[in-house]
C-alpha positions as CSV (number, residue, x, y, z in Angstrom):
1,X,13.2,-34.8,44.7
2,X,13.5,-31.5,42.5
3,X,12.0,-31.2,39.5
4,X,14.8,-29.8,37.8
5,X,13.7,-25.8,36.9
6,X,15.5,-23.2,36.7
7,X,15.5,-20.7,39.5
8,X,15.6,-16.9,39.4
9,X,17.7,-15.0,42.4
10,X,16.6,-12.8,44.1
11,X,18.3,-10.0,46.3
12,X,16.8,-9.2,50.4
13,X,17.9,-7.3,53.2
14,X,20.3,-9.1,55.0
15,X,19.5,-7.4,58.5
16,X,15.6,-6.9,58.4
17,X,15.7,-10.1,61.1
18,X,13.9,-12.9,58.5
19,X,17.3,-13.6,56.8
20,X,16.9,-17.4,57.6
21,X,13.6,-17.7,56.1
22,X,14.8,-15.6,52.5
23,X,17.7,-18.2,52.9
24,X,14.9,-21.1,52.8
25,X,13.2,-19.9,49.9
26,X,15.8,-19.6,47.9
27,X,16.7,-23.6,49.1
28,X,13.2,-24.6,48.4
29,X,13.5,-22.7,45.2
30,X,16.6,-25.1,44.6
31,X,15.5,-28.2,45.7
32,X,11.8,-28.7,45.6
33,X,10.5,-32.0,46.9
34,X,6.9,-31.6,45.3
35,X,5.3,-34.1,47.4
36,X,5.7,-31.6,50.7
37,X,6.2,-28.1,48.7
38,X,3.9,-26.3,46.5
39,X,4.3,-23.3,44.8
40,X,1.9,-21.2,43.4
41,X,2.2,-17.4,41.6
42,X,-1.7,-16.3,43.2
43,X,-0.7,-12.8,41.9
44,X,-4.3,-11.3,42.2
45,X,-5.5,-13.7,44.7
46,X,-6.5,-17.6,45.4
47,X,-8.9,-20.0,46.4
48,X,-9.4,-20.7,50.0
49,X,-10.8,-23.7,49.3
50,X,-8.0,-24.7,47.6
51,X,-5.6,-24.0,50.4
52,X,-7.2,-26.1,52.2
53,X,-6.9,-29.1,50.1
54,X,-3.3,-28.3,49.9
55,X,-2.8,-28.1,53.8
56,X,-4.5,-31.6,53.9
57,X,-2.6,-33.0,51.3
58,X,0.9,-31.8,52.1
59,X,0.1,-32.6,56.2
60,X,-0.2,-36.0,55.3
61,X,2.1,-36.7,52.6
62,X,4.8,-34.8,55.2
63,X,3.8,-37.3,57.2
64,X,4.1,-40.5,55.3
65,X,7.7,-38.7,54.3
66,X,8.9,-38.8,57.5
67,X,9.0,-34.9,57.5
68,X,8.1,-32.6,60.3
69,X,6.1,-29.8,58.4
70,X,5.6,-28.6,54.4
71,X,5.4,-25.7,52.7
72,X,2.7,-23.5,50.5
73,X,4.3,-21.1,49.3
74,X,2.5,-18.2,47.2
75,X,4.0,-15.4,45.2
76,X,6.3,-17.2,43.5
77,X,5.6,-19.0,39.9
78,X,5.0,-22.9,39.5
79,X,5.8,-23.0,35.7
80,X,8.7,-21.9,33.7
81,X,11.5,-19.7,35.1
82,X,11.1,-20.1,38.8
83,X,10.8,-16.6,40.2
84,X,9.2,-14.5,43.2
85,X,6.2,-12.4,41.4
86,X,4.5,-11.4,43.9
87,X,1.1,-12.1,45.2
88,X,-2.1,-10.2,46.5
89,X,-3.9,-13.1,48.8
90,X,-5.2,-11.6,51.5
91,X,-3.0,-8.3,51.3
92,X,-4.2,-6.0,54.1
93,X,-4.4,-5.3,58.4
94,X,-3.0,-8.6,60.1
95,X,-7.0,-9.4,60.8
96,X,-7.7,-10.7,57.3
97,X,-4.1,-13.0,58.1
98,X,-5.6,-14.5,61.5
99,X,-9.2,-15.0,60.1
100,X,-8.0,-16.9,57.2
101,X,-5.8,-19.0,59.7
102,X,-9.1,-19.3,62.5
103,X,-11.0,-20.9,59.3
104,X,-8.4,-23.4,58.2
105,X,-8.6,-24.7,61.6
106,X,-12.3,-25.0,61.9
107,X,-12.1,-27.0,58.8
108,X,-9.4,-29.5,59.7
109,X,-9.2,-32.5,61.4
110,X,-8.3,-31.6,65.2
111,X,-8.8,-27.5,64.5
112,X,-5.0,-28.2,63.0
113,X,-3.6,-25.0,61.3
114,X,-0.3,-23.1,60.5
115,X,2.6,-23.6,62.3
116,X,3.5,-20.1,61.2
117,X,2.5,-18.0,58.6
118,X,5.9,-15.6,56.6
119,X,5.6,-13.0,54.9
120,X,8.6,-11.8,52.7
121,X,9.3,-8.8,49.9
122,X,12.2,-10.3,48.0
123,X,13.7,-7.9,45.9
124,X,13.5,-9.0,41.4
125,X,14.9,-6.4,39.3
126,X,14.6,-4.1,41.8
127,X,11.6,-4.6,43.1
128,X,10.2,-6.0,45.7
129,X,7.5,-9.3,45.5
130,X,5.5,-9.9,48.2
131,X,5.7,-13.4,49.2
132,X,3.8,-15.6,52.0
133,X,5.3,-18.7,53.0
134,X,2.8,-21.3,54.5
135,X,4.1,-23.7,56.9
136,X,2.2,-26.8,57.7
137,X,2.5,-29.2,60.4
138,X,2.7,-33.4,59.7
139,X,-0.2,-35.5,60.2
140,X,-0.5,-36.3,63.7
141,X,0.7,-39.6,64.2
142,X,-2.8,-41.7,63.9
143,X,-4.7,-39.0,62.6
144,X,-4.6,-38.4,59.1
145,X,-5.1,-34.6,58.2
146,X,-9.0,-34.0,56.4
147,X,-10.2,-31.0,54.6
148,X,-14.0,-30.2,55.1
149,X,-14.1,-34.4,55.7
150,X,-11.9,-35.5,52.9
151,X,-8.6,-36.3,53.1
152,X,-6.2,-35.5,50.4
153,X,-3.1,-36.2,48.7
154,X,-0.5,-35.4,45.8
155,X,0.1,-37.0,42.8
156,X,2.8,-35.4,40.9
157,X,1.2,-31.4,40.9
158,X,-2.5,-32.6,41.1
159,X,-4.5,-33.5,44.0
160,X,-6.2,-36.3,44.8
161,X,-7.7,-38.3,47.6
162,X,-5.8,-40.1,49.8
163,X,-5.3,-43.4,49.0
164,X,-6.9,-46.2,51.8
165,X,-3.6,-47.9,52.4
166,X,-2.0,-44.3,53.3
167,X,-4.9,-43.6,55.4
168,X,-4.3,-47.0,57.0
169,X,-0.3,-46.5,57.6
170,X,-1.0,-42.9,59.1
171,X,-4.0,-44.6,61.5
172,X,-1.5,-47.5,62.5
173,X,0.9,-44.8,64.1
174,X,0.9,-45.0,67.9
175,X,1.7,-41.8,70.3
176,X,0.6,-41.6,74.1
177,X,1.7,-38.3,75.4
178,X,2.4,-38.9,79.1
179,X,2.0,-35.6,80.3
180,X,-1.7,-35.5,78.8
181,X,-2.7,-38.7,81.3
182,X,-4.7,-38.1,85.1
183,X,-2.4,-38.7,87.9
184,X,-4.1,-41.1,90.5
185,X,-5.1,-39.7,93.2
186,X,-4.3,-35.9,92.5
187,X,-6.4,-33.2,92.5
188,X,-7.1,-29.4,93.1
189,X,-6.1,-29.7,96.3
190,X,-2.3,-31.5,95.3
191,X,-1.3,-28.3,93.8
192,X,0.6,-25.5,94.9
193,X,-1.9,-22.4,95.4
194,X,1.2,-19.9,94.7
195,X,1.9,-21.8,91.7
196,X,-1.7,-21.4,90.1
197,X,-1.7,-17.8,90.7
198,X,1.8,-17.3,89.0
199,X,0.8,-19.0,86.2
200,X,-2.7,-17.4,86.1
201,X,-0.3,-14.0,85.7
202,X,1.7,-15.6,83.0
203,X,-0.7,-17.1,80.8
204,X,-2.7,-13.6,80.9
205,X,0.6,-12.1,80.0
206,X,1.2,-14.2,77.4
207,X,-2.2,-13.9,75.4
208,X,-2.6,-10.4,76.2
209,X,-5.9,-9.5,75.3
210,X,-8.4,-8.0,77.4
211,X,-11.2,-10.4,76.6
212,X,-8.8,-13.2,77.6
213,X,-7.7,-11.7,81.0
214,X,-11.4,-10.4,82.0
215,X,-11.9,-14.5,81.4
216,X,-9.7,-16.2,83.2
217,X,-9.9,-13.7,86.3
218,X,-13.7,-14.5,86.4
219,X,-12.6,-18.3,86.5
220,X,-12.0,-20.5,89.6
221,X,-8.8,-22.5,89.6
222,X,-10.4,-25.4,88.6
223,X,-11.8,-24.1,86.1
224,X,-8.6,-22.4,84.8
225,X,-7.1,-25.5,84.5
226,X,-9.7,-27.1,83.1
227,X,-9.8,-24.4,80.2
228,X,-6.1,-24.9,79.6
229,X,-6.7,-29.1,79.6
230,X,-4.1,-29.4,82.7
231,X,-7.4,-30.8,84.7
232,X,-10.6,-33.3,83.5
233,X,-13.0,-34.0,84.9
234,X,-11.7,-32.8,88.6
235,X,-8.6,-34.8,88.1
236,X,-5.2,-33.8,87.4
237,X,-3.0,-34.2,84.8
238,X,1.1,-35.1,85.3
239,X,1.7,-31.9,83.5
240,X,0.0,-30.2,85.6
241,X,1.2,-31.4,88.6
242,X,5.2,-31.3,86.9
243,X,4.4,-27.7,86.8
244,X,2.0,-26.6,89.8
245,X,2.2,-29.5,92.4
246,X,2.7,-29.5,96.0
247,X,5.9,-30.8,96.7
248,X,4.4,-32.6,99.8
249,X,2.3,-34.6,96.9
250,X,5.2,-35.4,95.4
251,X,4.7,-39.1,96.4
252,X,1.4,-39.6,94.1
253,X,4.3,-39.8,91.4
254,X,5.6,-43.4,90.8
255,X,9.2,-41.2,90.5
256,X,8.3,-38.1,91.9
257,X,10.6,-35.7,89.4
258,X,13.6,-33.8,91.1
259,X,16.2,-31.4,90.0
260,X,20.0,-31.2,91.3
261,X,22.0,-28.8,91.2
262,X,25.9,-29.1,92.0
263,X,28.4,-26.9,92.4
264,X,32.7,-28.4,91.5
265,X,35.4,-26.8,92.4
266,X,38.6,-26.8,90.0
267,X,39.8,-29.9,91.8
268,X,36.6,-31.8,90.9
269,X,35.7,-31.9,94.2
270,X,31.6,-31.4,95.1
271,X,31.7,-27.7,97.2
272,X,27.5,-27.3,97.2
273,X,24.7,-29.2,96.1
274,X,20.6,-28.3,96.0
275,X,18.0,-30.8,95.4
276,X,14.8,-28.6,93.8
277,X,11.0,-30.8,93.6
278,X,8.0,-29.3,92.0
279,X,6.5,-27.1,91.5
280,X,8.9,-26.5,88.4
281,X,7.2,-23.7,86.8
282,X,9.5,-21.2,89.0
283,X,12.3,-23.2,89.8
284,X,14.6,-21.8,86.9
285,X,14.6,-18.9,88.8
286,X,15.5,-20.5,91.8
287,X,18.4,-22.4,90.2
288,X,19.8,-19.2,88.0
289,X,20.2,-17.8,91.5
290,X,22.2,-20.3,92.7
291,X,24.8,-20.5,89.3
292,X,28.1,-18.3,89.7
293,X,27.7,-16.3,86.3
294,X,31.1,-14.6,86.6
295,X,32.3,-12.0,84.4
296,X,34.2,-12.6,81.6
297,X,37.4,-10.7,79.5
298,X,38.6,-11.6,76.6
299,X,40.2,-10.4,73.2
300,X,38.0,-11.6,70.0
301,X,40.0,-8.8,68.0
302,X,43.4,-9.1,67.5
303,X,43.7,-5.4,66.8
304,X,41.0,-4.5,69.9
305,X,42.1,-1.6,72.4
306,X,40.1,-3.1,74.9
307,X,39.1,-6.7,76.0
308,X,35.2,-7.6,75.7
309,X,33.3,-8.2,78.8
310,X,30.8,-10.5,79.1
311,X,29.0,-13.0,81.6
312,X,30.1,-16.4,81.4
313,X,26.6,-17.5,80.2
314,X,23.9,-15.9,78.5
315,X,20.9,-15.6,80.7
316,X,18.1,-16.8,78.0
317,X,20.5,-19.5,77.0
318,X,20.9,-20.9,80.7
319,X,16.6,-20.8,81.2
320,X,16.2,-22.0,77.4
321,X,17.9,-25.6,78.4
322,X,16.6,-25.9,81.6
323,X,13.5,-25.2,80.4
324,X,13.5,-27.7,77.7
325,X,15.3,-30.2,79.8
326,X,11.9,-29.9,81.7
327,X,9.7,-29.9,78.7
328,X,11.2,-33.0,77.1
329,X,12.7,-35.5,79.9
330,X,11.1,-39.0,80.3
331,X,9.5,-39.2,83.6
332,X,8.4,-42.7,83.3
333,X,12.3,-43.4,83.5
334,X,12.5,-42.2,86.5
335,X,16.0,-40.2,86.5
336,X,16.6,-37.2,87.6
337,X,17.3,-34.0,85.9
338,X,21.2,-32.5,86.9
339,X,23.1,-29.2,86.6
340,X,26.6,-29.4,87.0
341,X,28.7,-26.6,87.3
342,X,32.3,-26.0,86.5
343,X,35.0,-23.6,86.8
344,X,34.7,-22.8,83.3
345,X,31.1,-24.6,82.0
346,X,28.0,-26.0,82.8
347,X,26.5,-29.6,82.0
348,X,23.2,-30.3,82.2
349,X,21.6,-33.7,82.3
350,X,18.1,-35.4,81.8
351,X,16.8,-38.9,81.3
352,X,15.0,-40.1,77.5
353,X,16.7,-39.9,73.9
354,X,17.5,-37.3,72.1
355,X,14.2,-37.2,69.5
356,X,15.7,-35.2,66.5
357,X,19.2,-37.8,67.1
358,X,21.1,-35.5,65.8
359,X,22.5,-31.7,66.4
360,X,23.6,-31.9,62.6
361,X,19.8,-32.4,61.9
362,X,18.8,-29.8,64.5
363,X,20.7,-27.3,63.1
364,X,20.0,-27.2,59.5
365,X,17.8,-24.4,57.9
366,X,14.4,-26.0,57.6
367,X,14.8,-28.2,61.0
368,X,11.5,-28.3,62.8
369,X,11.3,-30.8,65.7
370,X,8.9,-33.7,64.3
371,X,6.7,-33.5,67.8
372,X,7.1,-33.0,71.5
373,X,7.6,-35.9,73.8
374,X,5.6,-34.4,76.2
375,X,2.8,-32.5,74.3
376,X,0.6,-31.4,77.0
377,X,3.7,-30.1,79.5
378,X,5.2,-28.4,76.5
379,X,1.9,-26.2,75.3
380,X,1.1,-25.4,79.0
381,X,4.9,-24.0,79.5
382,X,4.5,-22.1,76.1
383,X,1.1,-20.8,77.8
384,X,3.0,-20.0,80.9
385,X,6.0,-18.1,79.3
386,X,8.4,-21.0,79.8
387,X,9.0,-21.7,76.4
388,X,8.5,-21.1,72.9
389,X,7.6,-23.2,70.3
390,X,7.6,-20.7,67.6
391,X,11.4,-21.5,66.9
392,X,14.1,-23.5,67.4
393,X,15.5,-23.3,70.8
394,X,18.8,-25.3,70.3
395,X,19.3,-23.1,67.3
396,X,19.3,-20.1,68.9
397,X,21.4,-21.5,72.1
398,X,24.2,-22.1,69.3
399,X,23.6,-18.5,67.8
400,X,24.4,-17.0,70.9
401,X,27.5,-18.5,71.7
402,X,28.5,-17.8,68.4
403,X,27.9,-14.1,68.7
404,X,30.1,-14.8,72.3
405,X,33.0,-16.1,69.8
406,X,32.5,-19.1,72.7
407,X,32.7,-22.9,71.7
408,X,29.3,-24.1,70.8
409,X,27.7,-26.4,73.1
410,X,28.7,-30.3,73.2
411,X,25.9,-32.8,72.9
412,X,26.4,-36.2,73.9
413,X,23.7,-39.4,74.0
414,X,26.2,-42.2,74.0
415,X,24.8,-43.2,77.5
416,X,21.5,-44.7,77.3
417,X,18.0,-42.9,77.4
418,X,19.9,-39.9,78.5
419,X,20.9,-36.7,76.8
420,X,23.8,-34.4,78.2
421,X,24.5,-31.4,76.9
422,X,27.2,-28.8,78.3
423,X,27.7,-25.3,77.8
424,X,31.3,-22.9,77.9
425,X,32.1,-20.4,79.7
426,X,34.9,-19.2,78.1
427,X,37.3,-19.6,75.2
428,X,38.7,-22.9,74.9
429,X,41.0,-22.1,71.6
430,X,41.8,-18.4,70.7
431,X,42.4,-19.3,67.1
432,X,38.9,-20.7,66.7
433,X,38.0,-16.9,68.5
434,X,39.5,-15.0,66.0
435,X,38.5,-16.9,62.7
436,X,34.4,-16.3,63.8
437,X,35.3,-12.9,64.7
438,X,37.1,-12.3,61.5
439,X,34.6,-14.4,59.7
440,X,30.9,-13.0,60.6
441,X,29.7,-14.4,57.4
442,X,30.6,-18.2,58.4
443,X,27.0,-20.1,58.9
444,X,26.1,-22.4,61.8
445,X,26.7,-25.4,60.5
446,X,30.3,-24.4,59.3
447,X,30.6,-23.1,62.7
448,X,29.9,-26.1,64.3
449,X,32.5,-27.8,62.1
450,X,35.3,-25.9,63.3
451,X,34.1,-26.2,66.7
452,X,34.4,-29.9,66.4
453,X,37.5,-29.2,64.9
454,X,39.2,-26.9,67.9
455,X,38.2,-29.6,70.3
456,X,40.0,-32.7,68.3
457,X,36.7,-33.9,67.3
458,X,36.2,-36.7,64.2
459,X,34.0,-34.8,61.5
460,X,33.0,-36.4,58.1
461,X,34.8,-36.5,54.9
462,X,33.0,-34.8,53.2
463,X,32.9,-31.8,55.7
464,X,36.4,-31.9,55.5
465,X,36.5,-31.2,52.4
466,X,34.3,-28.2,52.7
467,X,36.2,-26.8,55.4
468,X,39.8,-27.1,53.1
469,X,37.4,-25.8,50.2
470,X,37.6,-22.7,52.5
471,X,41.2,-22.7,53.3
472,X,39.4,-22.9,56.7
473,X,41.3,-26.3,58.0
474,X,45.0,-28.2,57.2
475,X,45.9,-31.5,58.0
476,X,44.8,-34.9,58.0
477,X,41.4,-36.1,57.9
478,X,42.3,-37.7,62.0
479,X,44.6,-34.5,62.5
480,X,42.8,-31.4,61.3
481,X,43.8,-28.0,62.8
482,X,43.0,-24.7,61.5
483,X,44.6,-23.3,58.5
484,X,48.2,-22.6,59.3
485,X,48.2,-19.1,57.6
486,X,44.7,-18.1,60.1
487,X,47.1,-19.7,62.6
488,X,50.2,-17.5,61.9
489,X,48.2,-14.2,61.9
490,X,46.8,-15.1,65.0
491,X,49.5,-15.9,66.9
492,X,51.2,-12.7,65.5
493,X,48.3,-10.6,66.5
494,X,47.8,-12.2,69.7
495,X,51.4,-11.4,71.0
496,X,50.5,-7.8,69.9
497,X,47.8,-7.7,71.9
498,X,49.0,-8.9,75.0
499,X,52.3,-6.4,74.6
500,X,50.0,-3.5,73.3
501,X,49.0,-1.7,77.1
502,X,52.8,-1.6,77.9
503,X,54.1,-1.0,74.3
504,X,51.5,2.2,74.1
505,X,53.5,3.6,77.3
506,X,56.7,2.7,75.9
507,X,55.9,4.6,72.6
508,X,54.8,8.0,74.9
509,X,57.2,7.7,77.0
510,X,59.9,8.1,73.7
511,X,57.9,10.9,72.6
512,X,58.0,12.6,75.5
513,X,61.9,11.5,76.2
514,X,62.3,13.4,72.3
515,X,61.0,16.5,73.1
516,X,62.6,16.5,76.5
517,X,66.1,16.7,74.0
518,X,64.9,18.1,71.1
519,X,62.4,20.9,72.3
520,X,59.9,20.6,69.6
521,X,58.9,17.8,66.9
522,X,56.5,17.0,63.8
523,X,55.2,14.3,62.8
524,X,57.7,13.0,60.0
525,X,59.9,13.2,63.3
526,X,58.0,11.1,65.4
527,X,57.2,8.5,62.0
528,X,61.3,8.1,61.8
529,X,61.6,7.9,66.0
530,X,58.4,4.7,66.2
531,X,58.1,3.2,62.7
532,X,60.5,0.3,62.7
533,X,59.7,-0.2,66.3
534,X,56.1,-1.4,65.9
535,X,55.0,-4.9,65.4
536,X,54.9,-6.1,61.8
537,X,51.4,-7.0,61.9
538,X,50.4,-3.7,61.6
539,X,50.0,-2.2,58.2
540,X,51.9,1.0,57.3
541,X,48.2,2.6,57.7
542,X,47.8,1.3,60.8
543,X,51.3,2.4,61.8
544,X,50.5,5.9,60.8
545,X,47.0,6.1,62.7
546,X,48.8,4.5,65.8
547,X,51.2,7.5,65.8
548,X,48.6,10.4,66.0
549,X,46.6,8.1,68.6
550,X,49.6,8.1,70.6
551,X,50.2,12.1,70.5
552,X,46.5,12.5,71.1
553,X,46.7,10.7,74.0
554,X,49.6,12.5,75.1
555,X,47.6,15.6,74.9
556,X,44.4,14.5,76.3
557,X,46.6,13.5,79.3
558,X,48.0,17.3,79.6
559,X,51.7,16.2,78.7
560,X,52.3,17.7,75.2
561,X,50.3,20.6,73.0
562,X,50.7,22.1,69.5
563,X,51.0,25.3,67.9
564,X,48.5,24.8,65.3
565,X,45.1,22.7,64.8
566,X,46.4,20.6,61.6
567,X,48.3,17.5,62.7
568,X,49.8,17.3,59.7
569,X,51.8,21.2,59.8
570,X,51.7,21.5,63.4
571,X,54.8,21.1,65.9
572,X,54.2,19.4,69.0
573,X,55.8,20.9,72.1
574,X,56.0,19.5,75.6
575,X,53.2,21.3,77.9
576,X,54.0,23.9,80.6
């Protein structure tokens, strides 16, 4: 829990593309749960040593807490006033960074080290304090987390050693990663040769260091494989045989893993189906080819000339969840992985639970998921380029249907050992549109809210109250809809928008019709003629810009010219 001190803003850059992790400071600032977060001012420097202890004692006490990861956190100050003031540890070229990181993990228990490693300049009186944000992974389950031998722990700020009955409930934990065990009767010669040499390319590509690439192109495939732990001892892994197996070994599987794709038609009926086996490391592709990723129009501003354009689904979002729909299924259950596509979305389907059981949970700040069901499978496709680890994938599937203005995805694990998600590919409520167009500074989980909202969705009582807080939503807790004044502009707005390509001819068309009678006109002459005849959602600004629009258009178009170059002073005649 916090330990109650106070805590100095700070200001940052809101678009320098770390804004989430300035946002966790400050929340970690706020609400400091010692046991997992420690703060420390290092302004000239600080022990390594001592980092090390922490890194132990915060892996395993995250672990005991039931938390993914902890922080160390140095630059800002552990007593007093809690404020950013800056620190000099290891200040310098990116080498000094990545040694520092190489010598944690010769020191810890299974070369464990930094899940990341942040470095931030938050701004103090003008100023700007370098900070560096440590983040370190739980105790693997079993495996408590040892410093040079010893294993550590907190006690209020100190550190001590950890206690034998915490060392005890870490060892009693229990983990088998599937994807890590031999698969009977596989080897070299199961896999797909094709396969190996795309992901020989891939892995080079994604290390990208000469020394690495001279390596594995001196290796044999065997011993490729072997490097990257998808082979022992001449046998193969499932992982590796998920990813790179011959399909016409498919049968060495007890369930030999399959991917469907379907194709409905706005009837519901089935128009196309494809059944896709391994090897799986290329079979996004193969599927993305087969999804109709139509274009798109829509109007996310009410006041918009012109209607935005866009595919139906993000590219990176459609190979994110297939990706981790192979990363994460169950295999032992035996189901099989589905892609069902609509008229107007996508649902995709694997078999096992959803491990974080929550999107609420997924989507909050300092989520990090707690470990992979499938460890093995999911390194090898961050090796391969599949994947990647480094963030939150879900996270970023729901930013970018954000950006879209689109519905955010709907998650659903009521049916057993199975997690469905599906995806939009359109606008399902233009009122919902508008308010995260006119609202850019709404967060995710608030955006999520008023998507459960727009779809008649149940939310909690208490996020109802934050949502009328807002003046965001009206209603009753079992009837919410969106604030009736968002809803009047909107519909006003709309109806202006889908009027506004005839109405802009109309208005020429009287401009031209008045200098047909009149011979020549001004401005002030055109502002009594249009005025009262455009919609009252407009401003009198607005209403003003709209009429020299319209009579440059009119002269871009040939129709009409003036006798002078100020708009204001000029008469506008009809062109000869």
């Amino acid at each position: 829990m916090g330990r109650g001190a106070i805590v100095a803003y700070f200001e940052y850059e809101k678009d320098d593309g770390k804004a989430e992790y300035y946002e966790l400071l400050q929340e970690l600032m706020e609400r400091w749960e010692y046991e997992i977060v420690e703060f420390k001012s290092a302004t000239g420097g600080y022990s390594e040593d001592k980092i090390g202890q922490y890194v132990s004692a915060i892996s395993n006490e995250a672990n005991l807490a039931g938390k993914q990861y902890g922080w160390f956190v140095l630059g800002v100050s552990e007593t007093g006033m809690r404020r950013p003031v800056g620190t000099g540890f290891k200040k310098g070229p990116g080498t000094l960074m990545e040694r520092f990181k190489y010598m944690i993990s010769q020191n810890t228990t299974d070369a464990m080290t930094f899940l990341d490693i942040i470095e931030l300049y938050p701004v103090v009186d003008g100023e700007p304090k370098r900070v560096l944000m440590f983040k370190i992974p739980a105790a693997v389950a079993g495996m408590p987390t040892e410093w040079k031998t010893r294993c550590y722990a907190r006690s209020g700020e100190s550190l001590i050693p950890l206690q034998q009955y915490k060392i005890d409930a870490i060892r009693n934990q229990e983990r088998r990663d599937w994807s890590k065990l031999l698969l009977s009767g596989a080897t070299i010669e199961s896999l797909d040769r094709d396969a190996i040499a795309f992901a020989r390319e891939k892995y080079k590509e994604r290390r990208n260091q000469p020394h690495i690439t001279e390596e594995v192109d001196s290796l044999s495939d065997e011993e490729f494989l072997t490097k990257i732990k998808l082979m022992r001892n001449g046998q193969v892994t499932n992982a590796a045989m998920i990813l790179l197996g011959n399909a016409e070994y498919d049968y060495l599987f007890a369930n030999a893993p399959t991917i469907m794709w379907r194709l409905y038609g706005a009837d519901g009926e089935l128009k196309d189906y494809t059944i896709f086996r391994i090897p799986f490391i290329r079979v996004v592709d193969q599927i993305s080819a087969k999804i109709r990723n139509l274009t798109y129009r829509y109007m996310p501003n009410q006041l918009s000339l012109f209607p935005k354009e866009t595919q139906q689904y993000d590219t990176w979002l459609l190979r994110e969840l297939l990706n981790n729909c192979i990363a994460h299924s169950n295999y032992q259950l035996g189901g099989r992985i589905y892609i069902n596509e609509c008229e107007e979305s996508i649902n995709i389907t694997n078999p096992g639970d959803f491990l974080p059981q929550t999107i609420e949970t997924v989507l909050q700040t300092t989520y990090s998921p707690p470990f992979y069901r499938n460890q093995l499978l999911t390194e090898s496709m961050v090796n391969f380029y599949m994947i990647d680890t480094a963030t939150s994938g879900i996270k970023r599937v729901y930013r970018i249907q954000r950006k879209k203005y689109f519905p955010m995805p709907d998650y659903n694990f009521s049916t057993a050992n199975q997690v469905s998600v599906t995806v939009y590919g359109k606008v399902m409520n233009d009122q919902y549109t508008y308010i995260l167009y006119e609202h850019p500074e709404l967060d995710l989980e608030t955006v999520y809210l008023l998507d459960q909202v727009q779809k008649g969705q149940s939310i909690p009582k208490e996020a109802v109250a934050y949502l009328r807080k807002h003046k965001l939503v009206e209603g009753r807790v079992n009837h919410l809809f969106l604030s009736a004044e968002v809803a009047k502009t909107v519909e006003g707005e709309a109806q202006y928008i889908r009027n506004r390509a005839f109405d802009d001819r109309y208005y020429q068309d009287m401009i031209v019709d008045y200098l047909k009678k009149f011979g020549v006109g001004q401005k002030k002459d055109f502002r009594k003629l249009l005025m009262d005849k455009f919609p009252d959602v407009l401003t009198e600004k607005q209403k003003e810009r709209k009429i020299l629009t319209l009579l440059s258009a009119l002269k871009r178009q040939n129709k009409i010219d003036t006798d002078s170059d100020n708009p204001r002073t000029c008469h506008w005649v009809l062109k000869k």
